[in-house]
C-alpha positions as CSV (number, residue, x, y, z in Angstrom):
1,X,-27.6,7.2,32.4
2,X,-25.0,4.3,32.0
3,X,-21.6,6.0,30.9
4,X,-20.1,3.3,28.1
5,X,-17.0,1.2,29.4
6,X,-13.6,1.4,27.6
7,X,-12.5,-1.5,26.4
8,X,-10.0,-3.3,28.8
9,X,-6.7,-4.6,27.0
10,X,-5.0,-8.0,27.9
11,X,-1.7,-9.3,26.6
12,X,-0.3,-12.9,27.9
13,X,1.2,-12.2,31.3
14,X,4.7,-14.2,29.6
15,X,5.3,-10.9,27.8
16,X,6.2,-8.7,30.6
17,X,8.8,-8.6,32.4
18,X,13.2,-8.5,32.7
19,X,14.3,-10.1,29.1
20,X,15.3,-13.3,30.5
21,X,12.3,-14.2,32.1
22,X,10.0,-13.3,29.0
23,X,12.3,-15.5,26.8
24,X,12.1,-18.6,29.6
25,X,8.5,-18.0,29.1
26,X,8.1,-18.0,25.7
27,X,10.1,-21.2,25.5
28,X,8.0,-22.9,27.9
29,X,4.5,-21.3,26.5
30,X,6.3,-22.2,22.3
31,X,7.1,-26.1,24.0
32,X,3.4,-26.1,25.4
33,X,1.5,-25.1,22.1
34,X,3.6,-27.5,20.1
35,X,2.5,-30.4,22.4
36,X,-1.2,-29.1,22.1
37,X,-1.2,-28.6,18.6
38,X,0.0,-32.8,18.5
39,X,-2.5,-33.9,20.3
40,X,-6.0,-32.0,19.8
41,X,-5.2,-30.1,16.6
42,X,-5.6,-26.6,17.8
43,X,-4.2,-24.1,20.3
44,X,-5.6,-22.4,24.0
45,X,-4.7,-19.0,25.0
46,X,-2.0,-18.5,27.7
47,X,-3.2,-19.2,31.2
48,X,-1.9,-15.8,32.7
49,X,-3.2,-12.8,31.3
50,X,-1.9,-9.3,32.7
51,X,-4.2,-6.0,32.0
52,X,-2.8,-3.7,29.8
53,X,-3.5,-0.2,31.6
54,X,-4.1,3.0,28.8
55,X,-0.7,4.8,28.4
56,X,1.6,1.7,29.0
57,X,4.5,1.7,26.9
58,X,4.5,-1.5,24.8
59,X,7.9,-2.2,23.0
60,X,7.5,-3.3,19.7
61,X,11.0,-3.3,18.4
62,X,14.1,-4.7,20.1
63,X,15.7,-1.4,18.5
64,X,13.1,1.0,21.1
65,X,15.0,-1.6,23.8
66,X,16.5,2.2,25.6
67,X,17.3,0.7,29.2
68,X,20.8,0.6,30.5
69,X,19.8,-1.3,33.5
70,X,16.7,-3.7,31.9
71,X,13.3,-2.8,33.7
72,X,10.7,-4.8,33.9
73,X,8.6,-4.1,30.8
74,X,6.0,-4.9,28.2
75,X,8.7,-6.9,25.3
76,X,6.1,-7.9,22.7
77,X,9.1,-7.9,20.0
78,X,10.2,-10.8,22.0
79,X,7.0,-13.2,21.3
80,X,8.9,-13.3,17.8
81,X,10.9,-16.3,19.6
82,X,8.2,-18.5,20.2
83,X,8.3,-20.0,16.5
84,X,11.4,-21.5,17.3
85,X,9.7,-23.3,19.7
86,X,6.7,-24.9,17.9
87,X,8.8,-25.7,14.9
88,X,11.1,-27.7,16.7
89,X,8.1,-29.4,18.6
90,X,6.3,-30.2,15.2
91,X,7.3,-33.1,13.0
92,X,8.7,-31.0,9.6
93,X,5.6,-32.2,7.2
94,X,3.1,-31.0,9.6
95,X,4.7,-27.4,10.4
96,X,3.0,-25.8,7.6
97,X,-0.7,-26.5,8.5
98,X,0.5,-25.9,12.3
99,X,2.1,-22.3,11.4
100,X,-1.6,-21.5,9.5
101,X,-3.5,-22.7,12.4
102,X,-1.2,-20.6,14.6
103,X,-2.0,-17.8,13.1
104,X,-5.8,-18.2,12.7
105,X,-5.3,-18.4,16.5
106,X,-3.1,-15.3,17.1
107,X,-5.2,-13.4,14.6
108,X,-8.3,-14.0,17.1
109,X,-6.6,-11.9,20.2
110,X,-5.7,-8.0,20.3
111,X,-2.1,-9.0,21.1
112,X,-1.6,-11.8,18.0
113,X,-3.4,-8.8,16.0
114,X,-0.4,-6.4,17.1
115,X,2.5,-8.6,16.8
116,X,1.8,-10.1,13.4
117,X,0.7,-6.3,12.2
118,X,4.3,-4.7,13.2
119,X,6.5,-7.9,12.6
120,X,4.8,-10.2,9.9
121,X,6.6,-13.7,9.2
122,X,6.6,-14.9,6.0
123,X,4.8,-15.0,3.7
124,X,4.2,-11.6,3.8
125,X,2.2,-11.5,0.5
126,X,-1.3,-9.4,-0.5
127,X,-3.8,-12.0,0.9
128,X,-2.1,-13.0,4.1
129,X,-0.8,-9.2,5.0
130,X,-4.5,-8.3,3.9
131,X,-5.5,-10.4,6.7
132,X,-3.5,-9.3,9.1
133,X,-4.2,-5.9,8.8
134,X,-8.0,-6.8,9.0
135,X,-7.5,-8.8,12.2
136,X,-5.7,-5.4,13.5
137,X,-8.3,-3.2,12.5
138,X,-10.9,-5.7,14.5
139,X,-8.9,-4.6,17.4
140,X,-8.1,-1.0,16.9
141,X,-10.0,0.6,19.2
142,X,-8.8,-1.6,22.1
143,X,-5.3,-0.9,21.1
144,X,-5.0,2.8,20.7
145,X,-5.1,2.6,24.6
146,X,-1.3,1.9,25.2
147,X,1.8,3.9,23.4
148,X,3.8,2.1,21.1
149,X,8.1,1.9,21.5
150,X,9.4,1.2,17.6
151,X,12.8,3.3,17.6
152,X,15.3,4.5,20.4
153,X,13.7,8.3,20.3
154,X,9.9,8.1,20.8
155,X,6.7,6.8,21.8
156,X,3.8,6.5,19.0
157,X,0.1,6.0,19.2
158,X,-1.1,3.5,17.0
159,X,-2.3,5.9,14.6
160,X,1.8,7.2,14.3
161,X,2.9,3.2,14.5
162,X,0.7,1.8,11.5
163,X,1.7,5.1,9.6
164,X,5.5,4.8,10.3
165,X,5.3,1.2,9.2
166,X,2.8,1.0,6.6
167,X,2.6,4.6,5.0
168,X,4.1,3.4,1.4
169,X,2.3,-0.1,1.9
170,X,-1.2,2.5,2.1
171,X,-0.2,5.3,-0.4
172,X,0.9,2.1,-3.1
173,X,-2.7,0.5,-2.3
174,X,-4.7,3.5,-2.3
175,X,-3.0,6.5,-4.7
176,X,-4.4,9.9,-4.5
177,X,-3.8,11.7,-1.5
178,X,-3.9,11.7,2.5
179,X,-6.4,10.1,4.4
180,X,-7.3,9.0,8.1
181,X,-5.1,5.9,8.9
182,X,-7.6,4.0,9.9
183,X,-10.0,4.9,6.8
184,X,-6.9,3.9,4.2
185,X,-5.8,0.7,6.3
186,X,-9.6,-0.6,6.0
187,X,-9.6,0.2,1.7
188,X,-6.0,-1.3,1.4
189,X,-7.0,-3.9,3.1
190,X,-10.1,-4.5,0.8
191,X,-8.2,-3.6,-2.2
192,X,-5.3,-6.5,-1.3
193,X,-7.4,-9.2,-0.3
194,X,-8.6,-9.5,-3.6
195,X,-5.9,-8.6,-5.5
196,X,-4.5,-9.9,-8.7
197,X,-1.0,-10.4,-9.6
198,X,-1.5,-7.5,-12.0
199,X,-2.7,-5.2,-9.3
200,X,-0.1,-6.5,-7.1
201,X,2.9,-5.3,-9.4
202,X,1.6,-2.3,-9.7
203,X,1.3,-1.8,-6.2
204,X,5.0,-2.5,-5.6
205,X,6.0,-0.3,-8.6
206,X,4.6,2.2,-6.6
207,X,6.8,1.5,-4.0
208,X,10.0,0.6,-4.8
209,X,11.2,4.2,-6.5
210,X,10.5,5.7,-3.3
211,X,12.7,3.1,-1.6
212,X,15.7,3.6,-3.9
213,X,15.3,7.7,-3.5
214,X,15.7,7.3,0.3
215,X,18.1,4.1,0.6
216,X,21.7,5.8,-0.2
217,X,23.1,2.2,0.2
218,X,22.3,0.7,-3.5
219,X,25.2,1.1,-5.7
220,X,23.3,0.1,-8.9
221,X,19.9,3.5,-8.6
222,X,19.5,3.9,-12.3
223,X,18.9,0.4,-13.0
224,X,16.9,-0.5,-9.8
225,X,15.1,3.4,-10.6
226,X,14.0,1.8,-14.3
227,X,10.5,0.3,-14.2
228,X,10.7,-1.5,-17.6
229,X,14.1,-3.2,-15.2
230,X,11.8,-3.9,-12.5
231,X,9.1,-5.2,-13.9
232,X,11.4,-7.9,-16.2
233,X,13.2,-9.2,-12.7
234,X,9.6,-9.3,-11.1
235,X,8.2,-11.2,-13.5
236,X,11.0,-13.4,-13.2
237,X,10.7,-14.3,-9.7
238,X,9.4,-18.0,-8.4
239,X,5.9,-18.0,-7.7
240,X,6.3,-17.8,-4.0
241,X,9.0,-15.1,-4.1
242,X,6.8,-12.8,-6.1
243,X,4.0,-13.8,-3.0
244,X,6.5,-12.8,-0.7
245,X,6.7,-9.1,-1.8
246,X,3.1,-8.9,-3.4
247,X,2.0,-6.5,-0.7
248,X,4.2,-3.8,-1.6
249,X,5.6,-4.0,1.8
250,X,8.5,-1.5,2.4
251,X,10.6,-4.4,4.5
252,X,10.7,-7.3,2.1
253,X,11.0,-5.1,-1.0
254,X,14.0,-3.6,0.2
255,X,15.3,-7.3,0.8
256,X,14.5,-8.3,-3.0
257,X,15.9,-4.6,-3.9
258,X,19.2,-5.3,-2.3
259,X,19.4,-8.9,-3.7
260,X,19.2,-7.6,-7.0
261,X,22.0,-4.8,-6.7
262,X,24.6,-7.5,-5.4
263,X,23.7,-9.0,-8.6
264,X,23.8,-6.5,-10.6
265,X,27.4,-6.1,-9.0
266,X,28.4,-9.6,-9.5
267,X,28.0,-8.8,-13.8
């Protein structure tokens, strides 16, 4: 009887390592895919890829950064520098259809999956998070292999990381009670990608009463707790702000939430 492989796990060799030598190689790897992009139109993956062995600590989150002397380590927070890179490499009227091809391209590999999962650029609205998330869940076998470094005090499977990160994203998208991760990520993710604006509001109505319960910084709660308030400033925002926060996630909301309560101090 043939016993079923696992899965092996590969991340660009550029992302481990001391700090210094992951960002040299992100700059050099951001410079290369620039030039690439200029002269073919698309993007290979990076020559070097490293095995990712089950139970290796992958640090997500320069805040899980715990060393005092820096180790040699798996710094996937850090591939966040390579846009940098290919924006200053690409003309400024082409860097929009580069940054979508760039991330059709990412999207395609379990790392691009990871990073764009836990640290979305903008936009970050229903279709493009939608997409996203799907691309993870393509890869979510494969990636419940390592342990996942997010805050200074512990180690999460991927289970505990989409859950830390996403749990109001998945309860706003999918009301009614618990469910397997995995399970509530795929029907939020069905449920988003064809969203209307409509179902987008109400998605972030959902969420943004639990934000002001928990965030003891806003100075202006009874206004920013008042859905009739909310729902007036949302449906005054510009088209592509409104995108920005359609996917009811807890990150940019809290942005727009703060934005509003400096405002709402400024009167």
């Amino acid at each position: 009887m043939t016993v079923p492989q696992s899965p092996v796990l590969e991340f660009p060799a550029m992302l481990h390592g001391p700090t210094g030598a992951i960002l040299r190689a992100v700059r050099t790897e951001g410079r290369r895919w620039a030039r690439e992009y200029l002269k073919t139109g698309a993007f290979t993956h990076p020559r070097r890829m490293l095995q990712v062995p089950p139970g290796e600590v992958l640090i997500m989150h320069s805040g899980a950064e715990f060393d005092i002397i820096p180790l040699p380590r798996w710094r996937v927070h850090l591939f966040d520098e390579v846009f940098m890179y290919l924006n200053d490499g690409v003309p400024k009227e082409e860097r929009q259809r580069m940054e979508e091809a760039f991330e059709s391209f990412i999207l395609s590999t379990p790392w691009g999956a990871l990073h764009h999962a836990v640290s979305p650029p903008p936009l970050r609205s229903a279709r493009r998070m939608a997409g996203r998330l799907a691309a993870l869940l393509r890869f979510w076998d494969v990636l419940q292999g390592p342990r996942y470094a997010f805050w200074f005090d512990r180690e999460y499977t991927l289970e505990e990381l989409v859950e830390d990160i996403y749990r109001m994203t998945l309860e706003a998208w999918c009301p009614g009670g618990p469910a397997p991760v995995r399970e509530q990520l795929a029907l939020t993710v069905e449920r988003m990608s064809r969203a209307t604006q409509e179902d987008c509001m109400e998605a972030v109505l959902r969420v943004i009463p639990a934000l002001v319960k928990v965030d003891t910084e806003f100075k202006h709660r009874e206004e920013l707790s008042d859905l009739g308030f909310l729902r007036e400033r949302l449906d005054s925002l510009r088209p592509e702000d409104f995108e920005d926060v359609s996917s009811a996630w807890k990150y940019t909301l809290t942005m727009q939430l703060a934005a509003w309560d400096r405002a709402l101090g400024r009167h």
